[in-house]
N, C-alpha and C positions, 0 to 999 in steps of 0.2 A: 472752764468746762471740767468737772468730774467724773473720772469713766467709772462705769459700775459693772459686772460680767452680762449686764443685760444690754447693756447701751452707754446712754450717757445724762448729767441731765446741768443745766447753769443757772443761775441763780440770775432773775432779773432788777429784782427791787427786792428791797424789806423796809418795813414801819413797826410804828408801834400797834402789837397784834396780827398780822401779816407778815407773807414771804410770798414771790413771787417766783415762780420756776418755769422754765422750758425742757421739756423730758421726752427724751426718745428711746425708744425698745425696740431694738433690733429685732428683725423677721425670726419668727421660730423662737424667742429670749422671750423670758417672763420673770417681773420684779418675784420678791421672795412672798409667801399667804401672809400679815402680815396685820395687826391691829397702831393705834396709837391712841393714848391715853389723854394726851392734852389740849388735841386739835380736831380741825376739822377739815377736810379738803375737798376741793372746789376741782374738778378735772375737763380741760377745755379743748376738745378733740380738733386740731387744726391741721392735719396733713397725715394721710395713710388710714389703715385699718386695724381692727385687733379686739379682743378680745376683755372684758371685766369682769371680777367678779366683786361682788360686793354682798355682802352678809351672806345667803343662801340662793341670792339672783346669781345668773350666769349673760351677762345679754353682748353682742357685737357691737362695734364702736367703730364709727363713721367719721369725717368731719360736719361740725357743728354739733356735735352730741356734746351734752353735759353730764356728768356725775357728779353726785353730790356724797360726800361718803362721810356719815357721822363720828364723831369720838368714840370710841371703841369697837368700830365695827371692821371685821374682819373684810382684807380685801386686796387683788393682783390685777393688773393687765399684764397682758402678754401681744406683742407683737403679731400683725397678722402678714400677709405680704408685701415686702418691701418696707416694714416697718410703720412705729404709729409714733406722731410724735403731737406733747399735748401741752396745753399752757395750765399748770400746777398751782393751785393756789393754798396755802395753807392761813388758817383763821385759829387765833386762841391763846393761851399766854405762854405755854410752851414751847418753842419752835427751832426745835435743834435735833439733828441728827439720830440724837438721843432717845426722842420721845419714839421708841419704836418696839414692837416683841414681835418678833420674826416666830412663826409657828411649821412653816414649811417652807425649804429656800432648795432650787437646786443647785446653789453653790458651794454648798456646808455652810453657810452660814448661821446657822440655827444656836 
């Protein structure tokens, strides 16, 4: 497990072109606004509540919600009460840490 200032998140599987992740965000914590260049992510809302944002949408996130969040497109959850934790998937030939341009963080990480 990885802690992050928003939470935490563990890696389940990886293959060739895939990564598989389980990611929670603490109540009130939100990842950094954030794009990525190489991939694409799959986001699999399975326990708690919380918020998304994905390109110019804004919408609540439930369990069994999916999002689907393109290559380059700007995008956060933030935890809603008691926290949101989701099954992560990322798709595409890039798939590291790396692939990321933070646009707004409130941890300084910018």
């Amino acid at each position: 497990m990885e802690r992050r200032p928003w939470g935490w998140f563990r890696v389940f599987g990886e293959g060739k072109g895939f990564t598989v992740k389980e990611l929670y965000v603490e109540e009130g914590h939100r990842t950094s606004l954030q794009r990525h260049f190489h991939r694409t992510e799959y986001w699999i809302v399975v326990e708690g509540e919380g918020k998304a944002v994905v390109g110019d949408e804004e919408r609540d996130l439930r369990p069994g919600d999916v999002v689907v969040i393109p290559r380059r497109t700007l995008h956060r959850v933030e935890g809603g009460k008691g926290g949101i934790r989701m099954v992560e998937v990322w798709v595409g030939e890039l798939l590291d840490e790396g692939d990321i341009e933070r646009l707004e963080d409130d941890y300084g990480r910018v």
